[in-house]
FIPA-790095 format. One record per residue: chain; x, y, z of N, C-alpha, C in turn; residue number from 1; residue in three letters. Coordinates in nm, 4 decimals. Each point is the difference from the previous one (the first is absolute). Example, Ala and Ser with C-alpha at 12.3 -4.5 7.8 and 13.67 -1.06 7.14 Angstrom:
% FIPA-790095
NODE  c     neast    nnorth       nup    caeast   canorth      caup     ceast    cnorth       cup    k    r
NODE  A    1.3190   -0.5690    0.7800   -0.0890    0.1190    0.0000    0.0900    0.1200    0.0000    1  Ala
NODE  A   -0.0350    0.1050   -0.0720    0.0820    0.1190    0.0060   -0.0770    0.1090    0.0730    2  Ser
% end
This chain:
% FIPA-790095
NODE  c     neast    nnorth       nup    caeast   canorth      caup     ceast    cnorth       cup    k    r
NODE  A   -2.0981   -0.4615    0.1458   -0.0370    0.1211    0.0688   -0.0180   -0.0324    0.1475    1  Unk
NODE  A    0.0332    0.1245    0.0900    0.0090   -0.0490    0.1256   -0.0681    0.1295    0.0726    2  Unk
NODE  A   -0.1147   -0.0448    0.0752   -0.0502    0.1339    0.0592   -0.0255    0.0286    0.1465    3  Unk
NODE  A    0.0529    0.1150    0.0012    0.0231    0.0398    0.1711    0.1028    0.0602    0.0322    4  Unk
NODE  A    0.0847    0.0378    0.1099    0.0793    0.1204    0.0313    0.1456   -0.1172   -0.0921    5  Unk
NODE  A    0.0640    0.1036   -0.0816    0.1060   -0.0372   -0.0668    0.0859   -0.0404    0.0804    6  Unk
NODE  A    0.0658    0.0508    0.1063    0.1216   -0.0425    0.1022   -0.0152   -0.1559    0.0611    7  Unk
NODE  A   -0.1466   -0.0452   -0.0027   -0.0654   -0.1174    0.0248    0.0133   -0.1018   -0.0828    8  Unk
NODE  A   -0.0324    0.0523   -0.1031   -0.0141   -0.1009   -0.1135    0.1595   -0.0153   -0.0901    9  Unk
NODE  A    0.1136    0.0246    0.0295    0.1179   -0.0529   -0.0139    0.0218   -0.1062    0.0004   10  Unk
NODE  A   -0.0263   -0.0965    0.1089    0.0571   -0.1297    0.0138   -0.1116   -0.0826   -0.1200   11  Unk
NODE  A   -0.0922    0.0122    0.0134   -0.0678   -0.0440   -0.1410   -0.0175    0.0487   -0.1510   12  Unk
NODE  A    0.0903    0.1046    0.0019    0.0615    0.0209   -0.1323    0.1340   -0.0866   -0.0219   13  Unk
NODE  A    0.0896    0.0041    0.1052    0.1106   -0.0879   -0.0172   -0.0223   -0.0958   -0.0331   14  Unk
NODE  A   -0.0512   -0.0862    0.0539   -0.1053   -0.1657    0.0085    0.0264    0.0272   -0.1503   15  Unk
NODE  A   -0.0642    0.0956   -0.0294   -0.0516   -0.0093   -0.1968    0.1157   -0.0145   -0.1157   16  Unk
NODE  A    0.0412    0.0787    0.0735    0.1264    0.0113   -0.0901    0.1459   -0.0954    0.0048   17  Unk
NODE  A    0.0435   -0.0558   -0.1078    0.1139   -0.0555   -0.0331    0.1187    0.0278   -0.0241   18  Unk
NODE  A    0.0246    0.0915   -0.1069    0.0699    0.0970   -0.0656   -0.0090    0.1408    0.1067   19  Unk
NODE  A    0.1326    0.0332   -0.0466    0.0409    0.1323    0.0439   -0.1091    0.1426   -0.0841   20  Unk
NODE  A    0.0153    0.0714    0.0768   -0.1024    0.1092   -0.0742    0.0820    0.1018   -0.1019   21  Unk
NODE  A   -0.0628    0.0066   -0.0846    0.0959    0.1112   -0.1013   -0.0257    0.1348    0.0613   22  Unk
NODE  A   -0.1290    0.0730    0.0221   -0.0737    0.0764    0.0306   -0.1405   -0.0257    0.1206   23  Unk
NODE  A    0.0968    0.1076    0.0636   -0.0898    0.0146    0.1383   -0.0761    0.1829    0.0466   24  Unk
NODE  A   -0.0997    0.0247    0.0092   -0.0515    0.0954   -0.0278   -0.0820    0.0348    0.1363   25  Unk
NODE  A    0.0988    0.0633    0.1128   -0.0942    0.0181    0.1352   -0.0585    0.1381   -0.0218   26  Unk
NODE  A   -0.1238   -0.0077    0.0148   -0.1152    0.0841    0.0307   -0.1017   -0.0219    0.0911   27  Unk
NODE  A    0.0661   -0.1121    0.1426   -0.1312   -0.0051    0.0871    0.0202    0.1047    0.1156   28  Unk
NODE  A   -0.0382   -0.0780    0.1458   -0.0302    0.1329    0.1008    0.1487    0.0674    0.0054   29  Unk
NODE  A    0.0187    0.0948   -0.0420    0.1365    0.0684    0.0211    0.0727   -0.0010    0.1232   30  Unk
NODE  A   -0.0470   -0.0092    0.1385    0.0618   -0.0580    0.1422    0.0953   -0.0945   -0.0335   31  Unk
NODE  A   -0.0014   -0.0989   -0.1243    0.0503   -0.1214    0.0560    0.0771    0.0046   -0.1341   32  Unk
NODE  A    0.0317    0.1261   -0.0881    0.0889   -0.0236   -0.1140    0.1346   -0.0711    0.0269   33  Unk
NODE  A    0.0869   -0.0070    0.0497    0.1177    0.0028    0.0581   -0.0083   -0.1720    0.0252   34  Unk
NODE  A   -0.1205   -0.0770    0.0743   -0.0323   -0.1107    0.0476    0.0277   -0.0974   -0.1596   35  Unk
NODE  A   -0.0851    0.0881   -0.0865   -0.0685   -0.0416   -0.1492    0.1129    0.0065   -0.0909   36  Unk
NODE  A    0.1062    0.1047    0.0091    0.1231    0.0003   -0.0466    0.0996   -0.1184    0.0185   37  Unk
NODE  A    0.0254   -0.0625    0.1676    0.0681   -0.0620    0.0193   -0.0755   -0.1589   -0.0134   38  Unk
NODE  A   -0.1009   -0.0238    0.0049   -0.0678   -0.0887   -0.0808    0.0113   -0.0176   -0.2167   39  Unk
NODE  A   -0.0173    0.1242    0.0101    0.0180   -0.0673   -0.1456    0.1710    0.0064   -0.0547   40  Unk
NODE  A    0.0709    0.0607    0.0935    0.1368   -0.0475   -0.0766    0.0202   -0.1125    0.0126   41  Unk
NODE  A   -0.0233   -0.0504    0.0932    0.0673   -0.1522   -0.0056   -0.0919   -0.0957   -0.0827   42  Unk
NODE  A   -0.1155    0.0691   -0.0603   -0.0205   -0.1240   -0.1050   -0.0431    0.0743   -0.1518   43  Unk
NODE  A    0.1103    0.0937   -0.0207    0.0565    0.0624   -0.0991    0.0972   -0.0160   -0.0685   44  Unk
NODE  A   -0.0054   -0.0678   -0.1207    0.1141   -0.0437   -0.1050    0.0943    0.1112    0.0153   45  Unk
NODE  A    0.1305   -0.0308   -0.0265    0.0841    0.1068   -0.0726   -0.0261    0.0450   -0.0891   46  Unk
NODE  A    0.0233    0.0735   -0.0464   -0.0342    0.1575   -0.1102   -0.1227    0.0453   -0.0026   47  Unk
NODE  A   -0.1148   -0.0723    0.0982   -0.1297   -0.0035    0.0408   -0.0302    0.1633    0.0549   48  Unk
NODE  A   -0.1232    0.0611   -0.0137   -0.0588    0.1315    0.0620   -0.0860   -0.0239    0.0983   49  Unk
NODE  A    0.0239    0.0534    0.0941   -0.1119    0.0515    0.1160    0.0033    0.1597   -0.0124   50  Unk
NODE  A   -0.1391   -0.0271    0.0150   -0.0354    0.1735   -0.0236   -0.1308    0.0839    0.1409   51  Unk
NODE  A    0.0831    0.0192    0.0528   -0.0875    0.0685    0.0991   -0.0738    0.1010   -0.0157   52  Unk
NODE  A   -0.1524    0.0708   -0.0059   -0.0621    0.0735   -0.0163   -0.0394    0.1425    0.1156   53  Unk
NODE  A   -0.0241    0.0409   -0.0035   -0.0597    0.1643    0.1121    0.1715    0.0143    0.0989   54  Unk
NODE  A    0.1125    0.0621   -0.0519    0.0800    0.0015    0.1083    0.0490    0.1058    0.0143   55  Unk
NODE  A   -0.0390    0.0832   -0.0963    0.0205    0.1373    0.0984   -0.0826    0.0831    0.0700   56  Unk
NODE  A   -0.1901   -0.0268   -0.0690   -0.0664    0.0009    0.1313   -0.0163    0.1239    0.0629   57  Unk
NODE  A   -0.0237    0.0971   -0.1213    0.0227    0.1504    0.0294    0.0912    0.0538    0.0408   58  Unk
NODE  A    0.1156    0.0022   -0.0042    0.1199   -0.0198    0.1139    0.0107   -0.0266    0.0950   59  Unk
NODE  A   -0.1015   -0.1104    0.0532   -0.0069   -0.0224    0.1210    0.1969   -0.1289    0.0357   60  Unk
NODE  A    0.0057   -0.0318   -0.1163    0.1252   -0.0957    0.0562    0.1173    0.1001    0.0275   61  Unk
NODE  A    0.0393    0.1484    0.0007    0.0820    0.0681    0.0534   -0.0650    0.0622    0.1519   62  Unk
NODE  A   -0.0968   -0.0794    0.0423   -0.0297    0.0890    0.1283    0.0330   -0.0899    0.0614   63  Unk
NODE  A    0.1053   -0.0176    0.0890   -0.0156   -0.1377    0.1256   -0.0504    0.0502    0.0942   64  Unk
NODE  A   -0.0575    0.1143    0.0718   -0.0969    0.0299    0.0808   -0.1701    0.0060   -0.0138   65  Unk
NODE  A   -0.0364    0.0055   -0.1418   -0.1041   -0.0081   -0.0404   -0.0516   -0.1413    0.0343   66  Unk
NODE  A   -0.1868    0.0062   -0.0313   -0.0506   -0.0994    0.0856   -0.0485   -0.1003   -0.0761   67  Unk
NODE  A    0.0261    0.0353   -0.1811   -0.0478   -0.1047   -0.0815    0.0774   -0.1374    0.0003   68  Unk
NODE  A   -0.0522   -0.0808    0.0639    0.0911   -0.1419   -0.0063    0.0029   -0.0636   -0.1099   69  Unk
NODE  A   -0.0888    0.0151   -0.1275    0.0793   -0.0561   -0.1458    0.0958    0.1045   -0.0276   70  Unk
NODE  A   -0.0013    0.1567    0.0450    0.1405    0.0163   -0.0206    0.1198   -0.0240    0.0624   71  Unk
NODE  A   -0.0041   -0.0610    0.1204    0.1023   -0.0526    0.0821    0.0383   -0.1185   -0.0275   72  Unk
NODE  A   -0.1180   -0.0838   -0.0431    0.0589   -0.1291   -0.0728    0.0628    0.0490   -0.1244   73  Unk
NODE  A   -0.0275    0.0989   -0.1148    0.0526   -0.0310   -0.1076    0.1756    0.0575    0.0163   74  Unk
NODE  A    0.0166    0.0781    0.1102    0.1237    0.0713    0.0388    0.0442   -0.0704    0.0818   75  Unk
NODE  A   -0.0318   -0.1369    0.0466    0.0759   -0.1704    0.0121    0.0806   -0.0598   -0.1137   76  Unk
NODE  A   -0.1423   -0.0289   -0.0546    0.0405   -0.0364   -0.1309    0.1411    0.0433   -0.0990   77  Unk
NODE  A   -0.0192    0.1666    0.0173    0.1539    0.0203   -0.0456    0.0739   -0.0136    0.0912   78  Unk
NODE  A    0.0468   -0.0170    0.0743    0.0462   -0.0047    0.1381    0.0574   -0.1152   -0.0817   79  Unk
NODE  A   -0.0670   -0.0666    0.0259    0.0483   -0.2121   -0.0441    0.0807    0.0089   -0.0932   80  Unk
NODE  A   -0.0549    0.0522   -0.1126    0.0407    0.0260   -0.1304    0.1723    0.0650   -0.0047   81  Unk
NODE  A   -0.0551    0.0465    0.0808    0.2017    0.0872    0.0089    0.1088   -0.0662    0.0860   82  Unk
NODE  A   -0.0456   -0.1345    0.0274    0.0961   -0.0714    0.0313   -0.0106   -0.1274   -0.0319   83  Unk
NODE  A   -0.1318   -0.0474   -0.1086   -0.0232   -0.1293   -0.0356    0.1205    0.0084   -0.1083   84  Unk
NODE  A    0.0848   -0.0925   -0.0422    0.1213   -0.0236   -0.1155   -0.0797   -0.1276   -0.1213   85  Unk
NODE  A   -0.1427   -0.0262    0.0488   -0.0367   -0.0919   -0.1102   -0.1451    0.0771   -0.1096   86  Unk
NODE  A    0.0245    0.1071    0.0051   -0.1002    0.0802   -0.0348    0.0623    0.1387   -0.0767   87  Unk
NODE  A   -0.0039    0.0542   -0.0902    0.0068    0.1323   -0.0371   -0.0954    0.0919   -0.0084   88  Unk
NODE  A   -0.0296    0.0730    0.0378   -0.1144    0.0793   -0.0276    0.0115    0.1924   -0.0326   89  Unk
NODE  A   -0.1409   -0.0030   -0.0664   -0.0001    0.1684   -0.0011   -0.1873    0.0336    0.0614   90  Unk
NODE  A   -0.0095    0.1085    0.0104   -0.1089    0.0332    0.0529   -0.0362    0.1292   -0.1184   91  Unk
NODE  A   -0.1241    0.0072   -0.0374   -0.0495    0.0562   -0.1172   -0.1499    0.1036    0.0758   92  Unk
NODE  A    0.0039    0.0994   -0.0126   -0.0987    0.0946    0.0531   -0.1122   -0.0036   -0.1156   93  Unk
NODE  A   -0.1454    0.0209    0.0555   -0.0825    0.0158   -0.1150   -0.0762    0.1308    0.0764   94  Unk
NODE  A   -0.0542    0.0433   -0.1139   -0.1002    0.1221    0.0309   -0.1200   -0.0088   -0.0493   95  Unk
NODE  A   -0.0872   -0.0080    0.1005   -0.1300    0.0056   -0.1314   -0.1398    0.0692    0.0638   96  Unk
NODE  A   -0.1241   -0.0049   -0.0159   -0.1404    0.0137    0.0934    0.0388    0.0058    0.0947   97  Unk
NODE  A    0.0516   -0.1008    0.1006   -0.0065   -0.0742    0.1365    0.1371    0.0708    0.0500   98  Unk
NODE  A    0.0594    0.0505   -0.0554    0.1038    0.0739    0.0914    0.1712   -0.0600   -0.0876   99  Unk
NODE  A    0.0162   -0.0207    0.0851    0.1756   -0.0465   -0.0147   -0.0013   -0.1190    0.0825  100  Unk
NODE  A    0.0503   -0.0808   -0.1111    0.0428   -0.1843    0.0513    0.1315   -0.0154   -0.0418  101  Unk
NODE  A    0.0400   -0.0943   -0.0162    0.0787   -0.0780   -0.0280    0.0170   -0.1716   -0.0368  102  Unk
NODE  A    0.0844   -0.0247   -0.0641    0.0188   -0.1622   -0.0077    0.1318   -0.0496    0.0183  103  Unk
NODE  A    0.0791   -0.1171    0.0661    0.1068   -0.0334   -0.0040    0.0213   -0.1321   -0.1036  104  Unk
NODE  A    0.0997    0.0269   -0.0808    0.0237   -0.0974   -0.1184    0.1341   -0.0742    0.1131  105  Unk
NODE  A   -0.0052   -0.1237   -0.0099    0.1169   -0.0835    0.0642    0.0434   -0.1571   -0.0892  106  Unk
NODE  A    0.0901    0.0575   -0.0519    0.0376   -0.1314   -0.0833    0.0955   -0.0650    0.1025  107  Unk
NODE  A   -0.0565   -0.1318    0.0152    0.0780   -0.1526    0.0607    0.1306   -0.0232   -0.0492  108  Unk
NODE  A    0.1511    0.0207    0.0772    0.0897    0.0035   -0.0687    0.0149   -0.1486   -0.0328  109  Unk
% end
């Protein structure tokens, strides 16, 4: 366990790890999804999942004038995504209490 701002504590998760990751599950500060994405592909097995959490963010990732910056990061994020060739992905809407989210499923080609 590693405690303190997640974007920080990367290089001492790497340290930890040996093996490639099967499953990678970003849910930290949403600013830096995109950062956390391109960090965990590269130490993401093939046929491996990264799964990004909050990305649609009320619809905030179709506003590029709007002022929410986890929705500007997560509308990076696809951004990347639509021209990364080592990644497939879909993006999955949820509804619930809290409004309208989303999650991105990305299997490691």
């Amino acid at each position: 366990m590693h405690v303190g701002a997640a974007f920080d504590s990367l290089d001492l998760l790497a340290a930890d790890v040996t093996e490639p990751f099967d499953l990678v599950f970003i849910d930290a500060d949403k600013v830096n999804t995109p950062a956390y994405f391109s960090w965990a592909l590269q130490r993401t097995r093939s046929g491996g999942l990264i799964i990004a959490d909050n990305v649609i963010r009320d619809g905030a990732i179709v506003d590029p004038e709007g002022g929410d910056p986890g929705g500007l990061a997560a509308r990076r994020l696809h951004e990347m995504l639509s021209i990364e060739p080592r990644v497939s992905a879909t993006t999955i809407q949820t509804v619930g209490l809290k409004g309208y989210d989303g999650f991105t499923l990305m299997l490691v080609n």
